[in-house]
ZAKOLSE-91742 format. One line per field, with one value per residue (C-alpha): residue number from 0; residue in one letter; chain; x, y, z. Coordinates in nm, 3 decimals, padded with zeros to 5 digits. Each point is the difference from the previous one (the first is absolute). Example, Ala and Ser with C-alpha at 12.3 -4.5 7.8 and 13.67 -1.06 7.14 Angstrom:
resi = c(0 1) $
resn = c(A S) $
chain = c(A A) $
c1 = c(01.230 00.137) $
c2 = c(-00.450 00.344) $
c3 = c(00.780 -00.066) $
***
This chain:
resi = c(0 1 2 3 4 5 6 7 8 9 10 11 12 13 14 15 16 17 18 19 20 21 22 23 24 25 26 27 28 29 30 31 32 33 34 35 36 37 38 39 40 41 42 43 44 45 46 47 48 49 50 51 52 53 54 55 56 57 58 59 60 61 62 63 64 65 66 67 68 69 70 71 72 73 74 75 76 77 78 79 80 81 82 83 84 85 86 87 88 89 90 91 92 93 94 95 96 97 98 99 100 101 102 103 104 105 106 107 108 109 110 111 112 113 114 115 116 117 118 119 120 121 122 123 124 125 126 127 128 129 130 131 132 133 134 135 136 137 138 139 140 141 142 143 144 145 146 147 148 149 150 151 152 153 154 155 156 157 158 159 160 161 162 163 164 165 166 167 168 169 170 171 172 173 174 175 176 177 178 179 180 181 182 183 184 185 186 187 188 189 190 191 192 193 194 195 196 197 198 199 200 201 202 203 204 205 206 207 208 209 210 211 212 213 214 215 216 217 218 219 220 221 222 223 224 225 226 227 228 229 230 231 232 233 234 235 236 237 238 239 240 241 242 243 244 245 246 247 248 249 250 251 252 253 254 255 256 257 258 259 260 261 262 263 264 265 266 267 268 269 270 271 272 273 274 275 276 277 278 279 280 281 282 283 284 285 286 287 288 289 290 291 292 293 294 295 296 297 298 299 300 301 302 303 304 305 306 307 308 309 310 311 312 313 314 315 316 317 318 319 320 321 322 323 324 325 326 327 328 329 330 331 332 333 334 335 336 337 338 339 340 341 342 343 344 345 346 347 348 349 350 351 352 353 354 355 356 357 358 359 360 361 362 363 364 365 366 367 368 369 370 371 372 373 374 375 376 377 378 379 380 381 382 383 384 385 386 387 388 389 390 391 392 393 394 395 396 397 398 399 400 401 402 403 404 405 406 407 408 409 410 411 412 413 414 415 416 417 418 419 420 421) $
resn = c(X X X X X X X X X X X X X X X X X X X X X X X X X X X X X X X X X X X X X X X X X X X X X X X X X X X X X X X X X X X X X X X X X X X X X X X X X X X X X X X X X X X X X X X X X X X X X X X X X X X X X X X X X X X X X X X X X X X X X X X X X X X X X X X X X X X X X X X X X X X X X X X X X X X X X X X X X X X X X X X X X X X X X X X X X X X X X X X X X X X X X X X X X X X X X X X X X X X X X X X X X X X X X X X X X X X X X X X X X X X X X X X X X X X X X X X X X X X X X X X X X X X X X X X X X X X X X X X X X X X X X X X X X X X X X X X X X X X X X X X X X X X X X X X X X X X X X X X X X X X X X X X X X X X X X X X X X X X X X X X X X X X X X X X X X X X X X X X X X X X X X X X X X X X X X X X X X X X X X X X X X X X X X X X X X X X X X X X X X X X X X X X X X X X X X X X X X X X X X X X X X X X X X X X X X X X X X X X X X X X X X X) $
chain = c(A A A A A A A A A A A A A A A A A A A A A A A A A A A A A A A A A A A A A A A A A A A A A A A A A A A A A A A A A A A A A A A A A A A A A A A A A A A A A A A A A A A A A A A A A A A A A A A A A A A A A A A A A A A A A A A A A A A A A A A A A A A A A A A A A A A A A A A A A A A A A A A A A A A A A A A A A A A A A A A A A A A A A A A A A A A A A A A A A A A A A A A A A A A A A A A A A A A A A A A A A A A A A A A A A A A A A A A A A A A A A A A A A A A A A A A A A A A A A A A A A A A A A A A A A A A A A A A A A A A A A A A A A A A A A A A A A A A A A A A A A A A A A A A A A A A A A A A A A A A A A A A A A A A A A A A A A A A A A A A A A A A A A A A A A A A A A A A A A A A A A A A A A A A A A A A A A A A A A A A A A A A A A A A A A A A A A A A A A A A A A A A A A A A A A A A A A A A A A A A A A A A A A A A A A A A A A A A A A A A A A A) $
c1 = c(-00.893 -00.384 -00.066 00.226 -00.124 -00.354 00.088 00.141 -00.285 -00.269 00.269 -00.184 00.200 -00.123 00.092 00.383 00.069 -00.164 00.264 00.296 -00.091 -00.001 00.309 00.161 -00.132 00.140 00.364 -00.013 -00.123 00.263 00.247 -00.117 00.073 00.331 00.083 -00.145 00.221 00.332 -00.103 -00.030 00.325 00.177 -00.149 00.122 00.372 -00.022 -00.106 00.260 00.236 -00.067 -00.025 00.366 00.131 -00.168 00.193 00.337 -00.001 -00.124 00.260 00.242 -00.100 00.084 00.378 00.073 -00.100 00.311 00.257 -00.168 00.317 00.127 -00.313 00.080 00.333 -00.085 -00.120 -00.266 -00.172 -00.107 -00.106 -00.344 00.028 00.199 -00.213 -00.351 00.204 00.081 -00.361 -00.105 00.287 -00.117 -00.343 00.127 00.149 -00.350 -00.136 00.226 -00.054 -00.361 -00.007 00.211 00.323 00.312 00.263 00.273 00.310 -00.123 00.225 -00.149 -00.132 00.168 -00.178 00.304 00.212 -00.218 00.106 00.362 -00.136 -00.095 00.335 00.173 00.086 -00.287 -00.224 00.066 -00.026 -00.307 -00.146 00.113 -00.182 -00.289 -00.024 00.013 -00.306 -00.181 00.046 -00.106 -00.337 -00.112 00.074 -00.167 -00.319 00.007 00.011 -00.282 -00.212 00.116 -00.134 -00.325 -00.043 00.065 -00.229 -00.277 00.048 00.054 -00.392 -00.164 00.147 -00.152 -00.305 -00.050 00.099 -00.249 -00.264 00.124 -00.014 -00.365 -00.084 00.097 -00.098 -00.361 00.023 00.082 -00.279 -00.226 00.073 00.043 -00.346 -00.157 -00.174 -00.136 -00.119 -00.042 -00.177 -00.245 -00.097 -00.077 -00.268 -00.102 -00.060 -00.194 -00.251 -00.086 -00.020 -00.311 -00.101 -00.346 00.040 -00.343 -00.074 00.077 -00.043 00.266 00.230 00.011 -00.071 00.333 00.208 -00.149 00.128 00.378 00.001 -00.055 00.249 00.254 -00.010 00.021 00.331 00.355 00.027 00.199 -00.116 -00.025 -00.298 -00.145 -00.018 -00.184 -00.246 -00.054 -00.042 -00.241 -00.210 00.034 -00.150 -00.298 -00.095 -00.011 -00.198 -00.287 00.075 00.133 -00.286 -00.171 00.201 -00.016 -00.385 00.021 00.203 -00.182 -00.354 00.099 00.063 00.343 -00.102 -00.324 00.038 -00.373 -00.074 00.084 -00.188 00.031 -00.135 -00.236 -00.119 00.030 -00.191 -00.268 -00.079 -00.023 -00.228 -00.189 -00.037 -00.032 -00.340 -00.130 -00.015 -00.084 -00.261 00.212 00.062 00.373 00.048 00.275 00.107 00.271 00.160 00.223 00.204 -00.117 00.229 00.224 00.200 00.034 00.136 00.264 00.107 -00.006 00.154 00.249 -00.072 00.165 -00.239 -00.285 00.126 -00.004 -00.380 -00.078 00.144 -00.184 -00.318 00.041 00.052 -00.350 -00.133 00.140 -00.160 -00.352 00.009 -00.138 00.227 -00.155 -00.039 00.271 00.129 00.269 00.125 -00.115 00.255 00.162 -00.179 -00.364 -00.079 -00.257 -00.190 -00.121 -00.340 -00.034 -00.380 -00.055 -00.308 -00.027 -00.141 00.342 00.240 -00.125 -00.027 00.395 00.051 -00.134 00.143 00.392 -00.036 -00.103 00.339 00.184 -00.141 00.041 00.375 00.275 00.250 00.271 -00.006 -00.397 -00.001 00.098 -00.249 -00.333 -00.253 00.290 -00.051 00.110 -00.304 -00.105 -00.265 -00.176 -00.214 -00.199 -00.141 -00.146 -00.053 -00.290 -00.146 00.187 00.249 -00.071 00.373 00.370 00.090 -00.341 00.020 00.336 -00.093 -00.358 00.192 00.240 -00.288 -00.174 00.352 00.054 -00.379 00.157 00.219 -00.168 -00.275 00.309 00.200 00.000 -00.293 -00.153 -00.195 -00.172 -00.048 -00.379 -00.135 00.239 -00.235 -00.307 00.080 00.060 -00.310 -00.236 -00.211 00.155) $
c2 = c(-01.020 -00.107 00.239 -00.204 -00.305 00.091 00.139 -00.348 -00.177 00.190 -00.059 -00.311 -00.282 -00.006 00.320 -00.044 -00.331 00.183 00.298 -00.213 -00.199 00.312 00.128 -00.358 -00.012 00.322 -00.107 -00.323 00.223 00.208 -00.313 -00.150 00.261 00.095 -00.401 00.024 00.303 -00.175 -00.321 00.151 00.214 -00.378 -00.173 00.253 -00.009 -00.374 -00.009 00.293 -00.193 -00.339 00.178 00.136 -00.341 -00.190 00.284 -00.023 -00.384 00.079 00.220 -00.242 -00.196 00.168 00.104 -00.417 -00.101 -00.159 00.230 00.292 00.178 -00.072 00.138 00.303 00.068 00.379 -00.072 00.176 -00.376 -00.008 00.382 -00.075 -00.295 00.224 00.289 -00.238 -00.134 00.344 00.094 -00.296 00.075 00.339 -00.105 -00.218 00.257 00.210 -00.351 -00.046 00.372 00.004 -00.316 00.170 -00.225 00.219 -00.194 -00.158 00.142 00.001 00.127 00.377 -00.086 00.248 -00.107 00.048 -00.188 -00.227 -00.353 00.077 00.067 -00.394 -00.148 -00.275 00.111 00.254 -00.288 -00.247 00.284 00.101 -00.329 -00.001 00.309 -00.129 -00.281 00.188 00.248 -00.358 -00.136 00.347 00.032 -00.344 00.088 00.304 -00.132 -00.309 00.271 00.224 -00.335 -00.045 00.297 -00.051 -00.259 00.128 00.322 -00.252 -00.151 00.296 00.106 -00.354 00.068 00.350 -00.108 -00.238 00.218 00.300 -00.323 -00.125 00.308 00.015 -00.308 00.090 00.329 -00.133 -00.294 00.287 00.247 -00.321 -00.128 00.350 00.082 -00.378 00.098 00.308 -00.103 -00.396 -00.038 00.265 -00.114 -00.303 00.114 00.202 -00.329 -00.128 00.316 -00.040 -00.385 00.132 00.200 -00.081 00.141 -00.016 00.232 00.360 00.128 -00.341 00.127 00.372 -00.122 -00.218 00.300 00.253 -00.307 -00.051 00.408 00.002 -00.273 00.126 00.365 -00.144 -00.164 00.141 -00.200 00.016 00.239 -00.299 -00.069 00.346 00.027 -00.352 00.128 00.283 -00.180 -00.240 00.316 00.163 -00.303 -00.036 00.359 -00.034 -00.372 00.193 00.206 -00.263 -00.232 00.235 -00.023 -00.334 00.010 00.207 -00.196 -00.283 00.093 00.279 -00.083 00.113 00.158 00.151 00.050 -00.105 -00.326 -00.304 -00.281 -00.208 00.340 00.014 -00.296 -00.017 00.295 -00.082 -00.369 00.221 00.252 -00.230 -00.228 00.350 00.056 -00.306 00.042 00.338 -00.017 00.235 00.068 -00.072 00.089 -00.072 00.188 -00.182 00.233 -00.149 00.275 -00.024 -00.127 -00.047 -00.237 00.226 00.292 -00.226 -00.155 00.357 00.230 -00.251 -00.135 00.299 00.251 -00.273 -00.014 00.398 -00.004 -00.270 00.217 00.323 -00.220 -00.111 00.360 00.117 -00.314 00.066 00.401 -00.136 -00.232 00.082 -00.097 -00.293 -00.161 -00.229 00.069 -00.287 -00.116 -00.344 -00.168 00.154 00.281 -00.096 00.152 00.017 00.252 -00.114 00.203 -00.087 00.093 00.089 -00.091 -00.023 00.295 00.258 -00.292 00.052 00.426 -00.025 -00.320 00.269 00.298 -00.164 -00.119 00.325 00.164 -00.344 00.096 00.376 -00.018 00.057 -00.338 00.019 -00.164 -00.019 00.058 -00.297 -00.197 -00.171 00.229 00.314 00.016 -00.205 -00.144 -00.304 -00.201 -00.053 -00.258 00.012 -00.248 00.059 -00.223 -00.189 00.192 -00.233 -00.265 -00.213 00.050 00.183 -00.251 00.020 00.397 -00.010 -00.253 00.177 00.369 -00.166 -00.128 00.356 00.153 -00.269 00.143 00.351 -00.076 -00.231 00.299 00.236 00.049 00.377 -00.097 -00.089 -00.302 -00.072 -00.415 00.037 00.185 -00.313 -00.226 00.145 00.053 -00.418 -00.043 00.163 -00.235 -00.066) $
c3 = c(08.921 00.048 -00.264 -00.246 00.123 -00.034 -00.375 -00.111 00.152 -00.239 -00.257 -00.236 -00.050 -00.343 -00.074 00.179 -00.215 -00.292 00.055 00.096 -00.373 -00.158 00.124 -00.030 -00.345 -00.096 00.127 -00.227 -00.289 00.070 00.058 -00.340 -00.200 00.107 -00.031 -00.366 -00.082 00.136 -00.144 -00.361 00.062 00.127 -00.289 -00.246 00.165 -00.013 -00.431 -00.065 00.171 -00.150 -00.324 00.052 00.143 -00.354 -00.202 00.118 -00.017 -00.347 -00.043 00.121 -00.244 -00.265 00.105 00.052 -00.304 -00.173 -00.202 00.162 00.076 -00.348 -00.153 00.204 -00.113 -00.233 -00.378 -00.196 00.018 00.378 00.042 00.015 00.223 00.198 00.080 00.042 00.318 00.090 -00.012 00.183 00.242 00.052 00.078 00.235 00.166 00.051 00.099 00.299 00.084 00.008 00.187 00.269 -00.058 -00.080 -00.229 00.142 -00.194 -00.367 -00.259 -00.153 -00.318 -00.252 -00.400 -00.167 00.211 00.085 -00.155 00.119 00.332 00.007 -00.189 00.171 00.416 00.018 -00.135 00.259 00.290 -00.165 00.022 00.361 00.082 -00.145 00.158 00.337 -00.122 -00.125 00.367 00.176 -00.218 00.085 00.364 -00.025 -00.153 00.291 00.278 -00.214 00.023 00.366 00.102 -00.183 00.223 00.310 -00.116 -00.025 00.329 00.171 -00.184 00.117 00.352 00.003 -00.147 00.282 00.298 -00.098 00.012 00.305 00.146 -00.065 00.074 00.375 -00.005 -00.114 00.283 00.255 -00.060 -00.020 00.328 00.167 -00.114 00.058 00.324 -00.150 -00.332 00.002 00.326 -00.032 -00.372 00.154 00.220 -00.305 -00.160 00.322 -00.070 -00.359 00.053 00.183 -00.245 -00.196 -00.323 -00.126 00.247 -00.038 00.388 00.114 -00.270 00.206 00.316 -00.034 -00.138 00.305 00.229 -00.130 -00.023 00.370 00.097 -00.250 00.149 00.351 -00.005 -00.217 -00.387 -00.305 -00.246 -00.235 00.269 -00.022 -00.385 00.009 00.242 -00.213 -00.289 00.152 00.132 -00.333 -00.160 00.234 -00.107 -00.376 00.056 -00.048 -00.299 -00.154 00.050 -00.179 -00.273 -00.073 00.050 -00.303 -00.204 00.113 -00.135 -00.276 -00.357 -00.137 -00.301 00.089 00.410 -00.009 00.209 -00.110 -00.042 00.317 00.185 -00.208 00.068 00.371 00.040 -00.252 00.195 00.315 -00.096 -00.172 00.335 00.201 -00.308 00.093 00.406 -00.072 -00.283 -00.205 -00.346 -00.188 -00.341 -00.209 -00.321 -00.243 -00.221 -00.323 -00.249 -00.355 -00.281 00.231 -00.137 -00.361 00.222 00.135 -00.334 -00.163 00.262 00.228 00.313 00.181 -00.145 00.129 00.326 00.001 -00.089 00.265 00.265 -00.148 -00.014 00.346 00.109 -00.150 00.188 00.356 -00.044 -00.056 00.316 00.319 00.327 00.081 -00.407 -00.079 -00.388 -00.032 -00.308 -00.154 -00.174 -00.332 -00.141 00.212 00.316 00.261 00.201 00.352 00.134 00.347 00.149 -00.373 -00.196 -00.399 -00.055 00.172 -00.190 -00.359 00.072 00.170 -00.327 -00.272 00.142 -00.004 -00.376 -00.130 00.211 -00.173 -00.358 00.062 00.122 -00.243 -00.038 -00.148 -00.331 00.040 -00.388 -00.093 00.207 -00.269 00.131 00.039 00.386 00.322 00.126 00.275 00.051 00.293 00.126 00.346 00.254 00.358 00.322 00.033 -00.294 -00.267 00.166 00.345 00.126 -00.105 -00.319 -00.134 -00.005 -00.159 -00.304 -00.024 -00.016 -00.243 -00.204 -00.012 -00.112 -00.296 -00.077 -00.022 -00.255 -00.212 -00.015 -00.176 00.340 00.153 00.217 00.335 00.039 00.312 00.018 00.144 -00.348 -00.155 00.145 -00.009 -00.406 -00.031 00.232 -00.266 -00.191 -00.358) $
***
């Protein structure tokens, strides 16, 4: 008996409604479609039999029009009159039987007889017989509709006791479970009201604490999978953290960084140069032509040769450089502790491996290979603080390629060229 009990108390209440709604809907599915095939075997009782019941007043019809009986009387004249109304009289007969009403003392039809068979008495008992069958088809189809009716109010009555029946069911295994389930998600509530969620140790020191009270004291397993959710969430905070730190600072098509990391870490080690008296250097890096590979090739094959470029990019860094890319087909390289001298030898190496590297559809390119540009600025050397770098390595790069692109140029030798005496 405890064991029972104890087995219905792990039971979820969830999961019991969720099974008694299955099995109720399964018994109105079943329900429906037996209603469905009585209601189209009613409905085609009910049309034969209005069918027949329209016929035979039809038929009557015909057999009181005036001098009928006359008409009847045997001459080669009315033969084919005759035999149409035996034909339609015949039908009528397969009417009636498929409708499931048997004739109520109809003469046998014999064809050669026939117009006799309807002369003066047998007329008028004819007619009475008729009239009988007329009457017990239109009874016949009220009853068919009659029980039509009833069908459907015996399926609205069913349909509403299966949902009755759930309805209390539900309201049972709600209030049977309330002290185990409602009361104890409450004081769930109470712990991750104190929870700080900028804070990655609060976030697991709440979960250790509502593992310890849950395990102290008997729950519903509704409780139990919560718990384990919770704790199951605290552990992949972490990981996923990560994650979006990644997606945060990468660039979709490239995976280098993207700009606003770039730029956070160049204004830092550019502040770090300053306390430090260091050295920053900064090389910008733009693809040549790159617009006429675009417009040639499709902008799927240029997003394929920004992602090989980058590639070639991220295997010349060291751990510590920052390659990030720029905005459209520009990037930049970030030299931390780096003077002129290693950025234009790591600058000159990388466009050489650029130039060297078969693209696809390279061929096509003006100069028939996929080149860059790259210009190069360094910390105090050429700029006072981070924008200055950045517009004074942009300035060296537009240099580059209004030299013939496919080069380095460092912005120091760009000044020191202006500086000499016309």
């Amino acid at each position: 008996m405890d064991s029972a009990r104890y087995t219905i108390k792990k039971i979820s209440p969830l999961q019991a409604i969720v099974f008694t709604g299955t099995i109720s809907l399964l018994i109105i599915i079943a329900g429906t479609a037996g209603f469905f095939v009585t209601q189209h075997k009613l409905l085609e009782q009910i049309e034969k039999k209005q069918a027949c019941y329209i016929d035979l007043v039809d038929f009557r019809g015909k057999l009181i029009e005036p001098g009928f009986s006359r008409n009847l009387k045997p001459s080669p004249g009315v033969t084919r009159n005759s035999e149409e109304l035996l034909l339609m009289y015949k039908k009528l007969l397969v009417q009636m039987q498929h409708a499931d009403m048997e004739p109520v003392a109809f003469v046998q039809p014999a064809k050669g007889n026939w117009p006799a068979q309807l002369a003066g008495k047998d007329l008028e008992r004819f007619k009475l017989e008729l009239e009988k069958n007329i009457e017990k088809a239109k009874i016949a189809s009220k009853d068919a509709a009659v029980k039509l009716f009833v069908i459907n109010e015996f399926f609205l009555f069913f349909i509403l006791a299966v949902l009755l029946t759930l309805s209390i069911t539900a309201g049972w295994l709600l209030h049977n479970n309330y002290r185990q389930t409602l009361i104890p998600l409450a004081q769930l509530v109470g712990q991750l009201k104190q929870l700080n969620k900028n804070i990655p140790e609060s976030i697991h020191d709440t979960a250790e604490e509502m593992k310890k009270e849950l395990t102290e004291t008997e729950h519903s397993s509704d409780i139990t999978q919560i718990t384990k959710s919770i704790m199951s969430f605290c552990g992949d905070i972490e990981a996923k953290n990560k994650k979006l730190d990644e997606i945060y600072i990468r660039d979709e098509k490239t995976n280098l960084y993207n700009y606003r990391h770039f730029k956070e870490h160049l204004i830092i080690d550019v502040e770090r140069a300053k306390r430090l008296n260091d050295k920053v250097s900064l090389a910008m890096i733009d693809i040549d032509n790159f617009k006429h590979y675009n417009d040639t090739n499709g902008h799927l094959s240029g997003d394929k040769a920004l992602k090989v470029l980058a590639n070639i990019i991220s295997s010349q860094c060291r751990a510590y450089d920052v390659p990030a890319r720029f905005g459209g087909d520009e990037f930049a390289l970030l030299f931390p502790k780096t003077g002129t001298t290693t950025t234009r030898d790591i600058a000159e190496r990388l466009r050489k491996i650029i130039s060297d590297e078969p693209f696809l559809h390279e061929e096509g390119q003006p100069v028939g290979d996929f080149t860059v540009s790259i210009g190069i600025a360094t910390f105090p050397d050429d700029a006072h603080d981070w924008a200055t770098l950045i517009s004074n390595a942009d300035r060296a790069l537009y240099k580059a390629k209004a030299e013939g692109r496919n080069k380095v140029v460092v912005f120091s030798s760009m000044e020191e060229v202006q500086n000499i005496p016309g």
